[in-house]
N, C-alpha and C positions, 0 to 999 in steps of 0.2 A: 449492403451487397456482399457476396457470399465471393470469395477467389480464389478457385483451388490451386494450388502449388503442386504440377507434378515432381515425384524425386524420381529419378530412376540410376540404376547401379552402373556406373560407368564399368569400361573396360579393367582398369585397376581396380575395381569393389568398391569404389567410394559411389555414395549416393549424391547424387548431383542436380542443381539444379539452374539451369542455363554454364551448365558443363563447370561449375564450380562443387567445392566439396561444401556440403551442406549440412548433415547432421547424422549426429551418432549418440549412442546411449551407451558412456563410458562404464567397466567393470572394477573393480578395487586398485590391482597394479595400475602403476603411475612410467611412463619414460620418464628420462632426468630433467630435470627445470631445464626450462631454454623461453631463449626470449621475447616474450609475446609482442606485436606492434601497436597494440593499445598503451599509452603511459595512462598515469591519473590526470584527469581534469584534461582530457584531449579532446576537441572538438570534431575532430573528423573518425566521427563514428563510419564512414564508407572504408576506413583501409582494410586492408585484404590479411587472414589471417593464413597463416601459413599452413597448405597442404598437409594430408591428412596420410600418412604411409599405411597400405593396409595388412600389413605383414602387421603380429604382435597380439598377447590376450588380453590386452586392456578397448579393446574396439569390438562392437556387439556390431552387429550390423543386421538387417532385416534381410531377410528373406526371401519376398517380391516385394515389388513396386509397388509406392506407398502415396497419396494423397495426403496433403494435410484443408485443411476446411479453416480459415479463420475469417475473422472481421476486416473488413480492412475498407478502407475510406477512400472517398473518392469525391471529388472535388465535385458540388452541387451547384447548379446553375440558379441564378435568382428563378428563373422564369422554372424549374423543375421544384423548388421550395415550396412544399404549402403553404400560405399563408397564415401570420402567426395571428391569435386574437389579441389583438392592442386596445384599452380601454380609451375611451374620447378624455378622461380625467382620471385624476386622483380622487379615490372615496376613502377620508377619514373616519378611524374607528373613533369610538369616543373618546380612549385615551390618547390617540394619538390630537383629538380636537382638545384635549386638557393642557398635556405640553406644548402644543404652537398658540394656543390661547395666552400661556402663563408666557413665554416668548416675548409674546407680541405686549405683554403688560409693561416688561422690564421694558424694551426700546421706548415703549410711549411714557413711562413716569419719568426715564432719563432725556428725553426729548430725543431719543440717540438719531443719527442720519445713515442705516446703518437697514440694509434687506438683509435679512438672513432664508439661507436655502438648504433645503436636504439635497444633499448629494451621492452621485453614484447610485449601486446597488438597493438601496431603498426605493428611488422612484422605479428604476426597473424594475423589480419585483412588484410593485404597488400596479402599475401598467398591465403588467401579465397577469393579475386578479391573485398573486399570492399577496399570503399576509410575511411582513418582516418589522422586525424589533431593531434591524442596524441602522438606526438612525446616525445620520455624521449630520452637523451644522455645518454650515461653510459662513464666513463673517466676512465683510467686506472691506472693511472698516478699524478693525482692531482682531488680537490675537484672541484665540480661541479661550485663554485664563485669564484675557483682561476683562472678556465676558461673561467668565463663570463668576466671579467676583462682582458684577455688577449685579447678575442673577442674588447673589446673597445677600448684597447690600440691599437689595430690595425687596427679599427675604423676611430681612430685617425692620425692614420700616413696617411692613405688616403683621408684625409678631408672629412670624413662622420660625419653626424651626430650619435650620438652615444646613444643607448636605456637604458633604466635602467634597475638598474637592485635588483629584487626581490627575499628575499630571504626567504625559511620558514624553520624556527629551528625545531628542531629535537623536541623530544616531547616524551619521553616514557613512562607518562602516557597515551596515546593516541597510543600506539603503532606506533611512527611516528620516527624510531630511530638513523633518519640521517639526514644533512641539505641538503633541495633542492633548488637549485639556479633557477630561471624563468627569459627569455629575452623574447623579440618578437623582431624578424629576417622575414621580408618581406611579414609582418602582423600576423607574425603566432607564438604562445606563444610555448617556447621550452622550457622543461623541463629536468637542467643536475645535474647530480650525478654522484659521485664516485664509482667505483666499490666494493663489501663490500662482507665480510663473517664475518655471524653469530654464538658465541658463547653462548649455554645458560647453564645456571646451574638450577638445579632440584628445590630452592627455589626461582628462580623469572623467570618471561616470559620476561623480558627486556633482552636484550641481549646483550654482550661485541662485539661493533663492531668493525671494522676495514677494512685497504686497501685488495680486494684478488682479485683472479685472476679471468678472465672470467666464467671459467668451475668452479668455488665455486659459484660466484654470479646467474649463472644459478642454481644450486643446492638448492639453499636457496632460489628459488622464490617457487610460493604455488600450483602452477600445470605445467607439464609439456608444454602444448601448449602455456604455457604462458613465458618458458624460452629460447625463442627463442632470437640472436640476427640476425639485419642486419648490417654488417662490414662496415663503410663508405671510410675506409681505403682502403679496396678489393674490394667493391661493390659486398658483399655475404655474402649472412646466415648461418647462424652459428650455430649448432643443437650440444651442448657442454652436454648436457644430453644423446645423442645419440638414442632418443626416442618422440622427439619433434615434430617432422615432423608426423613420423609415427602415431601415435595416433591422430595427426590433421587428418589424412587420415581417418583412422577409426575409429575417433569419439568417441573417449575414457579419459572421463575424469580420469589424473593419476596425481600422487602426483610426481614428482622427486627423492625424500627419503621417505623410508617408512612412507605409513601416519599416522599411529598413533602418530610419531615422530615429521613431521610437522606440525597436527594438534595442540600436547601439548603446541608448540613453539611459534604461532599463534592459536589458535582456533578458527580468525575469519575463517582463512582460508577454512574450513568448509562449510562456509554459500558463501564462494567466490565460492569454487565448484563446490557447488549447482547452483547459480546465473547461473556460464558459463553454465553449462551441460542444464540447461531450455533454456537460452538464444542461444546453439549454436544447442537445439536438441542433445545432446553427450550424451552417456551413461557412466555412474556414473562404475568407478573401483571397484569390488566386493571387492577386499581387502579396497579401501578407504571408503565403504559402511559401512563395519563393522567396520572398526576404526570409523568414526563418531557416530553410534551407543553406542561406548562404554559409559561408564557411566563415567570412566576417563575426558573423552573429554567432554561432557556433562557438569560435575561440571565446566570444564576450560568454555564453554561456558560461562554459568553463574554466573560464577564469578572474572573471569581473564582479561575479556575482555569490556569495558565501553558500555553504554548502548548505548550512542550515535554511535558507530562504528557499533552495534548491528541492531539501527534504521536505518542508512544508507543503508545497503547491505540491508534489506528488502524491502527499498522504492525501493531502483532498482530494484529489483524484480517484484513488483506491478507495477510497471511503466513498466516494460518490456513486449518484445512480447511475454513471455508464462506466464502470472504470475502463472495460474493454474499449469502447471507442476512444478516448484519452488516450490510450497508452499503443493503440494503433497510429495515430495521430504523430504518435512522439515518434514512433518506429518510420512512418510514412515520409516523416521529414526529417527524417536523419539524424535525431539527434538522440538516441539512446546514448551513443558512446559521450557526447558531452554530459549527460544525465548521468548513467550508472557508469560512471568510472573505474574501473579495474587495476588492482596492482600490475605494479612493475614485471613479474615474473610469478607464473602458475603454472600447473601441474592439473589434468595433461591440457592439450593445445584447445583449442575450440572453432568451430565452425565458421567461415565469412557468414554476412548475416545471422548470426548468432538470434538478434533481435527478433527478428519473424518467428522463430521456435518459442521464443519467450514469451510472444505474443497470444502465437496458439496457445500454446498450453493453459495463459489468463482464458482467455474463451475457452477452452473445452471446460474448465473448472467451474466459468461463471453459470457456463451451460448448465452442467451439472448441480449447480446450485441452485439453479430456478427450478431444474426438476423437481431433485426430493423437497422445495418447500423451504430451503433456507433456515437450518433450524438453531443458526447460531446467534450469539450474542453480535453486536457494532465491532467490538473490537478481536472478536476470534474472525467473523469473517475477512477484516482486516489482514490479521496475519495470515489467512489462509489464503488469500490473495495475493498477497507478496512472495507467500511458498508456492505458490502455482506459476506465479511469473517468474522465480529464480529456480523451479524446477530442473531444468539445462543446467546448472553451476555446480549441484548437489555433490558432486562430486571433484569438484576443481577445490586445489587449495594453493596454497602459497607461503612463502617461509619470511617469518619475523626475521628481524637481527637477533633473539634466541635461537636460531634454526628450526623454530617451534612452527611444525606445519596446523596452518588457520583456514578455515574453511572461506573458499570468495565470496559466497554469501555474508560472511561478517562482514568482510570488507566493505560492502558496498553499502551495506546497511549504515554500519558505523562510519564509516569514513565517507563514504560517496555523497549519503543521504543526511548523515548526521542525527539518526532517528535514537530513539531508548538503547543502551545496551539490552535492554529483555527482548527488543523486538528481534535482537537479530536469533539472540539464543530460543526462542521461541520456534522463529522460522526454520535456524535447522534443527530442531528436538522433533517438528514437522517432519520435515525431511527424513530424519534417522527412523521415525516410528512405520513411516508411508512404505520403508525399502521392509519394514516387519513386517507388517500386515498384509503384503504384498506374497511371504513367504507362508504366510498362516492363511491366506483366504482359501485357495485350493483345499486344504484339511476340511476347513469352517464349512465351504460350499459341496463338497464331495457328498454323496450318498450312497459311495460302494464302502466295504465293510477292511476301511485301512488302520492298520494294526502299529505301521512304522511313522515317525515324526522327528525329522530331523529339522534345524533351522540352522543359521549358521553365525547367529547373534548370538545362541546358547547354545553349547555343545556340552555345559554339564546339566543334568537335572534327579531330582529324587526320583528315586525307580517306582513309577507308580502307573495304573492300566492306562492306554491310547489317550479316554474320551478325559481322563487327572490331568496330562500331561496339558493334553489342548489348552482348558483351562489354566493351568498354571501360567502357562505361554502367554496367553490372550491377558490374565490378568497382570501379570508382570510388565508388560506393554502398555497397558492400561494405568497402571501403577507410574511410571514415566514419565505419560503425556498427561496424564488426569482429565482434565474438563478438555482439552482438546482433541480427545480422539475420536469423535464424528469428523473433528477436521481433516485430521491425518486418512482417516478413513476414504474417507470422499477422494483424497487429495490421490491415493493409491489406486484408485480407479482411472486412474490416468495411464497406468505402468500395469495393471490388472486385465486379461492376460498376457497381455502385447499393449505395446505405446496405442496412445491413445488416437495415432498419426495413420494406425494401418486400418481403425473402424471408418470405413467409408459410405456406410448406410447407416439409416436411424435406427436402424434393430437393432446394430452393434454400440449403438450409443445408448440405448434404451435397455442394453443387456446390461449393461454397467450399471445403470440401476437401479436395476434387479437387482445385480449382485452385492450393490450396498446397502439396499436392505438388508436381504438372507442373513451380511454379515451381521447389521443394526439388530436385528430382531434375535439371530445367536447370541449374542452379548448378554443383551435385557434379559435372554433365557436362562441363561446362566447365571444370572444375578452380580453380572461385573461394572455394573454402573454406581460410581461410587467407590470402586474399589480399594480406590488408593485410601481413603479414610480409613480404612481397616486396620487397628493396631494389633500388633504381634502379642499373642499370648502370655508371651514369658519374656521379660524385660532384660537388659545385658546381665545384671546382677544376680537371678535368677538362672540363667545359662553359666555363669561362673560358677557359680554353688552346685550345680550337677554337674558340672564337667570338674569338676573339683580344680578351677582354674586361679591362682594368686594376684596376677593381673587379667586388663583383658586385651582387645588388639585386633591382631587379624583373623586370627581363631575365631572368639568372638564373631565379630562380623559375617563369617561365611555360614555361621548357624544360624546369626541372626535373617540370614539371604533363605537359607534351609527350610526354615520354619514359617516365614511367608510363604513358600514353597509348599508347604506340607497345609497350612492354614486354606489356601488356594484350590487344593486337591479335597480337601474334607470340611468345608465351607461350613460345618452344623456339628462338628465334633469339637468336645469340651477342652479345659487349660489338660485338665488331667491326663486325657487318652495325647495331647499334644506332649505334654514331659512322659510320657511311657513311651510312646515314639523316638521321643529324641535319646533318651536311656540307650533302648534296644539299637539305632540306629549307630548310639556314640560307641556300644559293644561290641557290633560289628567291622566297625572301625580302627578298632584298636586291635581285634584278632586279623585282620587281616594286615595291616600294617606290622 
């Protein structure tokens, strides 16, 4: 469902929506650091950020009155859910009838007294008619590498070669609170465990575990359609919640035990939730809605739970097939500020509901991405997602104990989410390129016969005709971002001509593009795809010995910047006409200085 957000300009100039200041598209100056009411790791993403003065040239403001168009979620009634197709059984592939065969060999030569079951995610998948490789054993009986062990010793009595065997310890800072054993069994990585029930007490989220019985360990997982087993013992599923099946029918995302309960216990499980219900299209439990919501759970987000667990479930998210509905989801229930946490103190202030603008912008981009055809790699769409949804920040920064100002997109990346240092520098090298190409499309798409080309990223260049200069422009940019600049590209069509907040019909979304073709098909015209591979003609040592230079340095360097410049402009001229160039160029240089 589609919910438009009107903004309109209050009497002070601020744009407003239900008479709040709402959003703006900051310019380079900055007012002085003052103190935001976000801390890090806050659960109460609802506080109010502090009014927005409209006096001052760091505030762009629109125009008229602007609409924004985004995704946004709304709580789906069983009886409004299509129903889901749910298979009457489990249909094994032949490998997967190789390993529950070899299974079942080892309990019967040990005499063991011992059902083993797949759990979770496999049988749901197996259910919905997908195929899945994450097999987990569940054991009833003994620990998941007291079974891998028997697997070998019986291995061994058959003259097989016999697999290793891995094992990962428990971990409960990490909320990881039992040991799982891993084999590969007929190429295929098997992951077993003991069956287990959760004790927790009200001062820690670590839990007292131990052996229990099926119908506990179904209990204790974090949503029903995910406590499913298949019995390798019976060859049949197992629905020990007695609501597991059904809500896969109906597409109901539900907690097993009250969720307010589960979530304190886990609070990632929340953000698991979330994940399935975008990922499977399921509608979110009105009672699990508002337990998430709470401000209880909230703090448990924010604070109970490691940041890295935090970063995890989000990139699945972004990497999944809805990430807009997900991160709608997140916004819907309040919990962007316990998610993306923000420093202490930035520059300049930002908007109440911040969140909603974040949100648009992921849809307008995702939008955008379906259109032209998606033409990137898993992990450039990736980044270009998380540059689309930190789009609003782009300009916000924040001062180290160096007084070294850092962009808040790092922050949140690194600190909040705990993702790659590359991911974040990635996102804003996005950023820095999207405010470029933003300045150069107008040149790129113009058709009148403009002669002047100013940008304000580069205000020196070789004096060379309009259509060199463009080129040089475009490839230097290109140079930069390298393989991502279809992203940066697309990502500028958001800010290309106006935010992408004032297109209020499909023409003007469909202009867009247009226009990122026009720019896509300039480029390829030019022959700047690839361009960054392009090595400079004349090596440092090489510009020494003409410039008749003893060391080299910064000199150096600014010829070496020149001459990509000049290479850029005459794309099919030789080393030689490039050192006659720079001769004449260095001549000039020197009578006029």
């Amino acid at each position: 469902m589609k919910l438009p957000i009107s903004l309109n300009r209050s009497a002070n100039g601020l744009f407003t929506s239900q008479s709040r200041p709402f959003f703006f598209r900051p310019l380079i100056s900055f007012p002085p650091l003052r103190k935001s009411p976000i801390r890090p790791n806050t659960a109460n993403s609802s506080l109010k950020f502090s009014s927005f003065k409209s006096t001052g040239p760091f505030l762009r403001f629109y125009n008229s009155t602007m609409s924004i168009t985004t995704t946004t979620t709304t709580t789906t009634t069983a009886s409004s859910q299509p129903p889901i197709q749910v298979k009457d059984h489990i249909e094994l592939t032949p490998k997967e009838k190789e390993i529950f065969h070899r299974l079942l060999q080892v309990v019967r030569h040990f005499d063991l007294e011992t059902e083993l079951r797949v759990a979770g995610g496999w049988v749901r998948d197996k259910l919905l008619g997908k195929d899945s490789d994450d097999i987990d054993v569940a054991i009833d009986t003994m620990s998941g590498r007291e079974f891998c062990e028997k697997i070998n010793e019986y291995l061994s009595y058959t003259g097989e070669e016999t697999p290793g065997i891995g094992v990962i310890q428990c971990n409960p800072d990490q909320s990881k609170h039992l040991e799982t054993a891993r084999m590969r069994l007929f190429d295929v990585w098997i992951d077993f465990v003991n069956l287990r029930s959760e004790d927790y007490s009200e001062s820690s989220r670590i839990p007292v575990m131990r052996f229990g019985t099926a119908k506990e360990d179904a209990y204790r997982r974090d949503l029903t359609i995910n406590s499913l087993f298949y019995n390798i013992n019976k060859d049949s599923v197992e629905d020990l919640t007695e609501r597991g099946i059904s809500d896969l029918k109906s597409g109901k995302i539900v907690t097993p035990l009250p969720p307010k309960q589960t979530f304190l216990d886990d609070p990632l499980r929340v953000l698991r939730a979330i994940r399935f219900g975008a990922r499977f299209g399921f509608a979110l439990d009105e009672e699990l809605r508002k337990a998430a919501s709470d401000e209880e759970v909230k703090a448990a987000i924010a604070n109970k739970i490691s940041r890295e667990r935090i970063g995890h479930e989000i990139d699945l998210m972004v990497s999944g097939n809805q990430p807009v509905k997900a991160l709608t989801y997140v916004s819907d229930l309040q919990l962007f500020g316990a998610v993306f946490s923000l420093p202490l103190e930035f520059e300049p202030e930002i908007p109440d509901r911040y969140d909603s603008v974040c949100v648009a912008d992921l849809d307008s981009a995702w939008r955008l991405l379906e259109a032209i055809g998606c033409p990137f790699s898993a992990d450039q769409q990736r980044l270009f997602l998380y540059a689309a949804l930190f789009l609003p920040f782009r300009e916000n920064v924040y001062k180290e104990k160096k007084a070294k100002k850092i962009p808040v997109v790092s922050y949140i990346i690194r600190n909040s989410l705990k993702l790659k240092a590359s991911d974040a520098e990635m996102v804003i090298s996005l950023h820095i390129a999207t405010k470029k190409f933003v300045s150069l499309i107008p040149f790129i798409v113009s058709k009148e016969d403009i002669q002047i080309l100013e940008v304000d990223w580069k205000k020196e260049i070789i004096d060379v005709p309009f259509a060199s200069k463009l080129r040089i422009l475009a490839g230097l940019l290109l140079r930069d971002i390298k393989d991502f600049w279809r992203a940066a590209l697309l990502l500028s069509m958001l800010l290309y001509p106006t935010d992408i907040y004032s297109a209020t019909s499909s023409f003007e979304f469909d202009k867009r593009r247009e226009v990122y073709n026009m720019v896509e098909e300039a480029i390829l015209e030019k022959g700047l795809d690839k361009v960054w591979e392009v090595k400079p003609l004349v090596d440092g040592k090489e510009i020494m010995s003409i410039l008749d230079l003893k060391t080299g340095g910064p000199l150096v360097r600014e010829w070496q910047q020149k001459m990509i410049e000049w290479q850029l402009a005459h794309p099919f001229e030789s080393k030689d006409k490039c050192i006659q160039w720079m001769n004449e160029a260095s001549s000039k240089r020197a009578r006029l200085e």
